[in-house]
DOMAR-754318 format. One line per 8 residues: number of its first residue (from 1); their letters; for each residue x, y, z of N, C-alpha, C, O, CB. Coordinates in pm, whole numbers, plus 50000, padded with zeros to 5 digits. Each point is the difference from the previous one (the first is absolute). Glycine has a CB too. Layout:
BEGIN
NUM> a> X:Y:Z:X:Y:Z:X:Y:Z:X:Y:Z:X:Y:Z | ...
//
This chain:
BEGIN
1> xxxxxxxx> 51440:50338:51644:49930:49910:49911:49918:49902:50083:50061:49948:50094:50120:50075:49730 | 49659:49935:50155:49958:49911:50053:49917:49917:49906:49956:50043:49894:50074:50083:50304 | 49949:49738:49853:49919:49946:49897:49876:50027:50073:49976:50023:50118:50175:49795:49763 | 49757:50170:49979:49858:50017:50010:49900:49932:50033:49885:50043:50012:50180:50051:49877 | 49989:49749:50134:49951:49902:50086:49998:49992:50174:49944:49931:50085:50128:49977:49693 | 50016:50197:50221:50029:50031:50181:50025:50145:50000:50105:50042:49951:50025:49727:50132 | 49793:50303:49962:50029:50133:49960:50058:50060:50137:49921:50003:50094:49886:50018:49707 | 50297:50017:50215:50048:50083:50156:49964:50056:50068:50064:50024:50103:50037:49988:49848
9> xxxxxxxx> 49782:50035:50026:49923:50105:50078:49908:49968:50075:49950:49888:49995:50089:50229:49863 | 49908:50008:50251:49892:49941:50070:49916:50020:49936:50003:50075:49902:50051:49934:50278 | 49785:49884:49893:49904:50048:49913:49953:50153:50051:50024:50070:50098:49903:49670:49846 | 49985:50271:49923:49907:50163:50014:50087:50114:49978:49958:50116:50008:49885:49804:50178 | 50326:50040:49777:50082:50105:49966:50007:50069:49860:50093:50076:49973:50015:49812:50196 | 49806:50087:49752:49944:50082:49900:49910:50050:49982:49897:49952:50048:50189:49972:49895 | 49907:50221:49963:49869:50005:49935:49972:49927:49852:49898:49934:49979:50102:50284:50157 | 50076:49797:49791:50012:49893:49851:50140:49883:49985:50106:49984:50061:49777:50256:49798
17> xxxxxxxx> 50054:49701:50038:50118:49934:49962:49974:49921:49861:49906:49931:49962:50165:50051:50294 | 50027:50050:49696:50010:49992:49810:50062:49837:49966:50088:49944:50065:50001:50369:49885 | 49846:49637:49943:50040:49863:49985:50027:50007:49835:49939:49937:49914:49910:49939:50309 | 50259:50217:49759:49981:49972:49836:50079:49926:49893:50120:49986:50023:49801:50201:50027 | 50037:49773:49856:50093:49884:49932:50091:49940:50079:50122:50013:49994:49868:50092:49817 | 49936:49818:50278:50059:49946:50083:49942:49817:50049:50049:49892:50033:50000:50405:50021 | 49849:49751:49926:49924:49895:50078:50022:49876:49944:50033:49904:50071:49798:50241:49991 | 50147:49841:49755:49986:49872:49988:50174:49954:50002:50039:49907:49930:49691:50104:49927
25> xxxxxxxx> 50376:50075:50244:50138:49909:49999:49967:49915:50123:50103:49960:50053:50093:50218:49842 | 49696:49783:50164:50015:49945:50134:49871:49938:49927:49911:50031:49921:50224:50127:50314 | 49933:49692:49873:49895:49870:49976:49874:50014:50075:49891:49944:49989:50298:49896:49986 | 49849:50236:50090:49826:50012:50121:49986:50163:49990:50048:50075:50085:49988:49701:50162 | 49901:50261:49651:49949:50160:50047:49906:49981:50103:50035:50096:50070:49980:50020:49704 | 49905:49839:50280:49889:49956:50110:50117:50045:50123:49951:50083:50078:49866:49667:49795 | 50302:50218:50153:50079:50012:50135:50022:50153:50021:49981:50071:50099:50148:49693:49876 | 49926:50266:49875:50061:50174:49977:49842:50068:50033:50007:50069:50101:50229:49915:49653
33> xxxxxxxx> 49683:50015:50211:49881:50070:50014:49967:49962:50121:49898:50070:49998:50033:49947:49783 | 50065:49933:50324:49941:50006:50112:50109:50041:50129:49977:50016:50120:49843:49810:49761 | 50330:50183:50025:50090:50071:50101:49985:50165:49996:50038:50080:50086:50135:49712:49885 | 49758:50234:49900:49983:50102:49984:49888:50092:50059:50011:50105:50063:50108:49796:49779 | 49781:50033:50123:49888:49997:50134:50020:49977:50113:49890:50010:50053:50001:49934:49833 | 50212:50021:50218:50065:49983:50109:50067:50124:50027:49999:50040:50116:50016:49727:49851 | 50053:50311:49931:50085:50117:50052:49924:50135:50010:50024:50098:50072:50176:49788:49824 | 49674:50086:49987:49938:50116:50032:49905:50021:50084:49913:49925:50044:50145:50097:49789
41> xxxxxxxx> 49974:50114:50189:49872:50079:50086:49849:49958:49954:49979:49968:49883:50182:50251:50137 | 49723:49783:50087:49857:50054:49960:50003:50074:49869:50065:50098:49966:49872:49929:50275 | 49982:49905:49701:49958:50123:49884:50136:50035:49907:50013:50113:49955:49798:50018:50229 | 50297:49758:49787:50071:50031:49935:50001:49958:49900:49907:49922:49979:50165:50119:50156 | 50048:49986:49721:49944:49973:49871:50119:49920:49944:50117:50011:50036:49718:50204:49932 | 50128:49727:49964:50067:49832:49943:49968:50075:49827:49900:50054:49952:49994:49656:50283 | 50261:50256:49704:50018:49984:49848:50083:49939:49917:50120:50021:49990:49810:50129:50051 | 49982:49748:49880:50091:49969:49925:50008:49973:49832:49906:50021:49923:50115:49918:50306
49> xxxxxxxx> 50058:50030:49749:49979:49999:49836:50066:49898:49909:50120:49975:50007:49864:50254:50027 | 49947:49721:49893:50061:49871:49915:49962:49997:49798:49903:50037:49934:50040:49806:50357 | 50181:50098:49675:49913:50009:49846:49925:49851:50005:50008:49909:50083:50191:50256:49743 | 49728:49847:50056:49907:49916:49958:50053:49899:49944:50082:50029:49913:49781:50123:50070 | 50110:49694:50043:50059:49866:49904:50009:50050:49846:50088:49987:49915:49783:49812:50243 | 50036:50246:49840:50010:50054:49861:50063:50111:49974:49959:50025:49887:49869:49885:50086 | 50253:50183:50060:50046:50083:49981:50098:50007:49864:50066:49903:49963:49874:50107:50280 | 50061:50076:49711:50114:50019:49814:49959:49846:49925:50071:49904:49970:50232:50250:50139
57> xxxxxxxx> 49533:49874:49872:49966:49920:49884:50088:49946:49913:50050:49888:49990:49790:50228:50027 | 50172:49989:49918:50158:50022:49854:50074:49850:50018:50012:49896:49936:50089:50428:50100 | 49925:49711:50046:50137:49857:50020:49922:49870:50091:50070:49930:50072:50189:50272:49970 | 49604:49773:49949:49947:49829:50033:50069:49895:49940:50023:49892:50054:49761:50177:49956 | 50248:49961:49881:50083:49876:49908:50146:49981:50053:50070:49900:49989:49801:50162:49780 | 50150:50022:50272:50168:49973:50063:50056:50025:50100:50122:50012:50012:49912:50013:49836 | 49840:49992:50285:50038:50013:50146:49922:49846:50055:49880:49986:50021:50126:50337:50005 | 50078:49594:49985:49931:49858:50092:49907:50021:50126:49941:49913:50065:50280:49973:49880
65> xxxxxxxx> 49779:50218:50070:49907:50016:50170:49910:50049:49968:49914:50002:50089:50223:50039:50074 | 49817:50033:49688:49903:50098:49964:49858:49948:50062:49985:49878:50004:50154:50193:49769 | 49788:49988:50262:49840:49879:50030:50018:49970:50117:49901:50010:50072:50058:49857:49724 | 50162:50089:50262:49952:49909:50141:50011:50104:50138:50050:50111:50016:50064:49630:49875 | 49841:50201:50165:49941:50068:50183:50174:50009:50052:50085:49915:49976:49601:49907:50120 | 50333:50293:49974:50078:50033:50055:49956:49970:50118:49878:49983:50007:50201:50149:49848 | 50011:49851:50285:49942:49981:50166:49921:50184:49997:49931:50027:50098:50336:49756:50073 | 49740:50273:49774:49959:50146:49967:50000:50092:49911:50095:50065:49957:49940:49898:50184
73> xxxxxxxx> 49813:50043:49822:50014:50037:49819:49864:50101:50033:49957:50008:50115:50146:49718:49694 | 49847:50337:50098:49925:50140:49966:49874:49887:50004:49909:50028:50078:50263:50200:49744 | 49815:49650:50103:49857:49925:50034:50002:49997:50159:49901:50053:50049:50085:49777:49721 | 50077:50135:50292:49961:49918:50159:50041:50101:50091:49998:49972:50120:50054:49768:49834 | 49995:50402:49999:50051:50099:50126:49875:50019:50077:49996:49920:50094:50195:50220:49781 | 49711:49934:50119:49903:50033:50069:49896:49902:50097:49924:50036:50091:50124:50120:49723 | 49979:49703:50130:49942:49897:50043:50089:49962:50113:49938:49933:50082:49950:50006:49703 | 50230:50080:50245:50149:49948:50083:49979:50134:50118:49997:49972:50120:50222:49905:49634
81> xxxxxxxx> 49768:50245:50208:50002:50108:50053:49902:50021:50069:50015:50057:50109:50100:50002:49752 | 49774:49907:50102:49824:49985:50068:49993:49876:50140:49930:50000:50101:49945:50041:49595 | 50218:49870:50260:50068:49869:50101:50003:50066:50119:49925:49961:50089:50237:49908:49756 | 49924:50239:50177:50083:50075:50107:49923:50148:49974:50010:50051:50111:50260:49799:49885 | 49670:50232:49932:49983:50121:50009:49910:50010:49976:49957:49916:49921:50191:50145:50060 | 49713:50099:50088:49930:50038:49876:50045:50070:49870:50080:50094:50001:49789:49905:50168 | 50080:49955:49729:50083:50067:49869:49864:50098:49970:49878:50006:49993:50315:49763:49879 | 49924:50293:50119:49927:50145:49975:50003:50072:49853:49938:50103:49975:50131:49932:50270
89> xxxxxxxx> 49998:49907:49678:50039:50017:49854:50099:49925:49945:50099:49958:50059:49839:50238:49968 | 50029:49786:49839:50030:49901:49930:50037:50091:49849:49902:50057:49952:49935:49735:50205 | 50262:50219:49788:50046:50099:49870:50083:49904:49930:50109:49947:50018:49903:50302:50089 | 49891:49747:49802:50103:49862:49868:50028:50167:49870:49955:50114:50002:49827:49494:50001 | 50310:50317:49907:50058:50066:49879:50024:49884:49912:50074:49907:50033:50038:50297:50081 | 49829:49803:49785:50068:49966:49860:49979:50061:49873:49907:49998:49919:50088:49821:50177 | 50123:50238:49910:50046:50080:49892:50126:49988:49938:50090:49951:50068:49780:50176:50028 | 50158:49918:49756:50119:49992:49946:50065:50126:50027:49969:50104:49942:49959:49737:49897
97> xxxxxxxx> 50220:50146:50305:50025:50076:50078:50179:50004:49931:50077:50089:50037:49693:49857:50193 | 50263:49974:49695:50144:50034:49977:49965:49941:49846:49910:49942:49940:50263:50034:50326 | 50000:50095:49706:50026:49958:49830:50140:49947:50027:50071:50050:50086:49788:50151:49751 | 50180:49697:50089:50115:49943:49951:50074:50029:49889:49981:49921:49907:49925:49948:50194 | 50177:50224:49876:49994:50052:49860:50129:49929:49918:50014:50023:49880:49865:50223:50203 | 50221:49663:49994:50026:49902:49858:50051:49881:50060:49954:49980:50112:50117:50199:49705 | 50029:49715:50131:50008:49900:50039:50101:49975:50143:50000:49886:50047:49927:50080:49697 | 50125:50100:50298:50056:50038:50117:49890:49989:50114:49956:49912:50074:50213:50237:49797
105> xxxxxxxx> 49811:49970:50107:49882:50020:50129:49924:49887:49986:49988:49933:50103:49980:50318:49905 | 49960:49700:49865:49941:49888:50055:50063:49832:50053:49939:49899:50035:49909:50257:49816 | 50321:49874:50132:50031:49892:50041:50016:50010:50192:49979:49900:50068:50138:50054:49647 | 49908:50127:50324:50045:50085:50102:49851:49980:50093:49982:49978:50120:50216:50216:49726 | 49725:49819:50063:49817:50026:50099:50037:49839:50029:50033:49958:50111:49709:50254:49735 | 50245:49707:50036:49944:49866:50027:50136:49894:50156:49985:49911:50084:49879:50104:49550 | 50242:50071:50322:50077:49975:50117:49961:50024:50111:50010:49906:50078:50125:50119:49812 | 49827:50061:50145:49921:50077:50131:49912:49912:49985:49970:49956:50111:50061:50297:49906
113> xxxxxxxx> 49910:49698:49900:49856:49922:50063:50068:49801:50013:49929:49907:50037:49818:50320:49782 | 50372:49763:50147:50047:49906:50082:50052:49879:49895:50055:49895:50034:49776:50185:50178 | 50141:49958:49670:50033:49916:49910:50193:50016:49984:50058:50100:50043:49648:49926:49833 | 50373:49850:50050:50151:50037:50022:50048:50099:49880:49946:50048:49900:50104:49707:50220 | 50056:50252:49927:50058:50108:49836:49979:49941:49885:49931:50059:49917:50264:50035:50173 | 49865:49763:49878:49925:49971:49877:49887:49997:49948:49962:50046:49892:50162:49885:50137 | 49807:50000:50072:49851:49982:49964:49894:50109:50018:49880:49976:50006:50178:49809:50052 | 50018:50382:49951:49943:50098:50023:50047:50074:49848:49929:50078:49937:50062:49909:50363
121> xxxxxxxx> 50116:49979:49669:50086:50052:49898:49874:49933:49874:49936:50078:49929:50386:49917:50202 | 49662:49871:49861:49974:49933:49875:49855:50051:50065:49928:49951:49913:50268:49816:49980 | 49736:50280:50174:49835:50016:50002:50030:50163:49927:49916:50045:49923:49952:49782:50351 | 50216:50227:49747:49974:50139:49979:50021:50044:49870:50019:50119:49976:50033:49914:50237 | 49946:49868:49688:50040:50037:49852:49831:49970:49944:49946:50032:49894:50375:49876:50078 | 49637:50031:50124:49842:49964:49934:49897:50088:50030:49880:49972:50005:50162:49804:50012 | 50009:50329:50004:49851:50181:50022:50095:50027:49893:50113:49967:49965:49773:50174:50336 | 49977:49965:49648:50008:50059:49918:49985:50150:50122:49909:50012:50082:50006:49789:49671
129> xxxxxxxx> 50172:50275:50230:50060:50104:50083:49932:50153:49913:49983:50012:49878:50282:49814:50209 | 49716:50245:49987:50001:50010:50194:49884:49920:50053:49888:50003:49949:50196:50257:50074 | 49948:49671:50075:49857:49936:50058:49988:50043:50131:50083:50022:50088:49917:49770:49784 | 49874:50214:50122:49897:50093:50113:49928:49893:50037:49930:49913:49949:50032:50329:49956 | 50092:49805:50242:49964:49888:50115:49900:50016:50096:50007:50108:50059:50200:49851:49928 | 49699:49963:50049:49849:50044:50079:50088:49914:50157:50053:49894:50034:49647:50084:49717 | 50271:50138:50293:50003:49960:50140:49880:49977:50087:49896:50064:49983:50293:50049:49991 | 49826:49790:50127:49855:49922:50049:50039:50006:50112:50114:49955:50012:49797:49886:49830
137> xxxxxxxx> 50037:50202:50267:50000:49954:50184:49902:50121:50081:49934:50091:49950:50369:49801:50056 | 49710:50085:50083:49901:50018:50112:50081:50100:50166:50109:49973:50049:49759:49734:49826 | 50061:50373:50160:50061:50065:50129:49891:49974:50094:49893:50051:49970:50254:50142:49925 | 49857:49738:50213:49882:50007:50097:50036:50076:50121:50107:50006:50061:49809:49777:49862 | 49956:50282:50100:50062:50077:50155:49898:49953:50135:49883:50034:49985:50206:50221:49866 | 49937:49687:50251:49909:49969:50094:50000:50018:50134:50097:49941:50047:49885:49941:49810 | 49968:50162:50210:49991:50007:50125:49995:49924:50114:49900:49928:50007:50043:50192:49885 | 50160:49873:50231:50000:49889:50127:49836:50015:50017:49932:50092:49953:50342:49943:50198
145> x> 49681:49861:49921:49893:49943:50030:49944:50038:50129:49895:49949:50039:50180:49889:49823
//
C-alpha cells in the first residue's frame, strides 16, 4: 500500500497510471498528479476519472453537497490535469445510467452518497419509484510532458 502523495517508486518507472474515483479524496490533487508525472516514463499516459458536482440530479433536494466543487470534480478535471499534463482527451457522460426500483434501493443509494440511515430512510419515501438516475462525470487521459 502507498499513499499517493509520496509515491515509492522511482521516477520514469511507468508507462501509465490510473487515478480513478479517487482524486477528489485528497486535499491537493495538484501533489497526486505531479507524483504521477514523476513515475512515468517519456511519452507516458495519465488517467483519471471523476463524477460531476452535479451528478444524480434526482436527489439535489436531499444531498447537502449537491452543486458544490469537489478538490476534484468532472468541471475542473481537465483544467488540474492540463496543470501537470498534455491532455489529450477529455470524455464527459450524462445520461440516465441506473434505475432505483423501490424504496430500499433508494434508501441504500442515498446512503452511499453519504446521507445517515434516517435521513436517507425519510428522503426515500419522497420518489415516486423506480427512479432513474443521470449520471454526470468526466475521464481525462494525458500525456507526461
Amino acid at each position: 500500500m502507498a499513499d499517493a502523495e509520496r509515491l515509492p517508486f522511482a521516477g520514469e518507472t511507468f508507462n501509465a497510471v490510473a487515478a480513478l474515483w479517487m482524486l477528489y479524496h485528497v486535499a491537493e490533487p495538484l501533489t497526486v498528479l505531479r507524483q504521477a508525472a514523476m513515475v512515468l516514463r517519456p511519452g507516458g499516459t495519465f488517467v483519471a476519472c471523476a463524477p460531476s458536482r452535479y451528478n444524480d440530479p434526482e436527489f439535489e433536494a436531499v444531498l447537502p453537497e449537491w452543486g458544490y466543487p469537489s478538490t476534484f470534480d468532472a468541471e475542473d478535471a481537465a483544467e488540474l490535469i492540463g496543470r501537470v499534463f498534455d491532455v489529450v482527451d477529455v470524455e464527459r457522460w450524462d445520461a440516465p445510467l441506473m434505475s432505483l426500483r423501490d424504496a430500499v434501493a433508494v434508501e441504500q443509494f442515498l446512503r452511499g452518497r453519504g446521507l445517515s440511515p434516517q435521513a436517507a430512510a425519510e428522503a426515500a419515501t419522497g420518489f415516486e419509484r423506480p427512479v432513474t438516475v443521470t449520471k454526470r462525470g468526466a475521464v481525462v487521459w494525458g500525456r507526461v510532458r
